[in-house]
Residue, then its C-alpha position, 0 to 999 in steps of 0.5 A: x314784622x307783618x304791616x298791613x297797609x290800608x290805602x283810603x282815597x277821598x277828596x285827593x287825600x290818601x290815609x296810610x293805616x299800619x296795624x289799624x293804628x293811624x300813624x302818619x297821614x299822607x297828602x297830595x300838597x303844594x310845594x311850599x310845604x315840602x319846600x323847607x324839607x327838602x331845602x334842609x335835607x337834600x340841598x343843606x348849606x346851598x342857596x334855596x334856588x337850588x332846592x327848586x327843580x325844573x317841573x316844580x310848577x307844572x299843573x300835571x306835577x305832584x308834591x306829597x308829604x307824610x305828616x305825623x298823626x295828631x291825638x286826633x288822628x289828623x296831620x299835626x302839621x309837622x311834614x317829615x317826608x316829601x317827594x314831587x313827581x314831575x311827568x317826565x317821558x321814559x324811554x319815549x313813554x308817558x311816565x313820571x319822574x320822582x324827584x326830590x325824596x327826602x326825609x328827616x332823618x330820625x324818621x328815616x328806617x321808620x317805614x314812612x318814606x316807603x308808605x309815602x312812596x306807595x300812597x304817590x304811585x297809587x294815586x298818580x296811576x289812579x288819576x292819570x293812568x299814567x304806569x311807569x315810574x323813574x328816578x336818579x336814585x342816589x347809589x345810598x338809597x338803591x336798597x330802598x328803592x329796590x325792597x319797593x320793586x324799582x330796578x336799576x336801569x344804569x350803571x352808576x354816573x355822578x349827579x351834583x358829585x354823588x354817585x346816581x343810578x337810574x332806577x324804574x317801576x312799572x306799577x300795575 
């Protein structure tokens, strides 16, 4: 299936378009949006304190979330997928770490998580000129992450009992 992604930047907000249709709008948020998102989906059953990471608060920190589109075309309000992106060096260089990915799941195969990943390392490369990308990528999403040129950098080691790899993109 062809998909042409057109990529709008205005007023810090980037717009994904797929076959000239609006499907779902993606925008650079505040934590608490994605906050219960991500509390549900990669921390279930755990205290909220655990779905807070280290960098959350950071002013160079960004927190994205796709929203499905209303009849209007604008965000229905409902957050289906998230990330945060906490600048954190690779290999000694400047470089942002992608953090908590998430999406619900009957969204999941859908093409959101790929359009919010894409919509992010635009707009982080074009407002800090900032290149490399990095991730503990769990061993079930590698796939995901691999169709979207990050590579592996590790061998497999277990984070919170799953088994991670580390994974990178450079993104010109």
């Amino acid at each position: 299936m062809y998909i042409l992604f057109l990529v709008w930047y205005c007023n810090k907000k980037f717009t994904m378009v797929e076959n000239n249709i609006l499907q779902f709008i993606v925008r650079k948020v505040d934590l608490k949006t994605i906050f219960n998102l991500r509390h549900e989906t990669l921390r279930q059953g755990l205290p909220e304190h655990e779905a807070i990471f280290e960098g959350d608060n950071e002013k160079s920190t960004y927190h994205f979330a796709a929203y499905l589109r209303d009849v209007e075309g604008g965000p229905s309000g409902n957050v289906v997928c998230c990330s945060t992106f906490v600048q954190n060096k690779w290999e000694e260089r400047q470089a942002y770490q992608l953090r908590g990915m998430a999406t619900y799941i009957q969204y999941q195969g859908q093409g959101v998580g790929k359009k919010l990943l894409v919509t992010a390392e635009a707009m982080i490369r074009h407002e800090t000129n900032i290149h490399e990308f990095w991730c503990n990528a769990r061993q079930s999403a590698i796939g995901f992450y691999e169709k979207l040129g990050w590579s592996i950098e590790s061998d497999i080691f277990l984070l919170r009992d799953e088994p991670h790899v580390k994974m990178y993109k450079l993104v010109q």
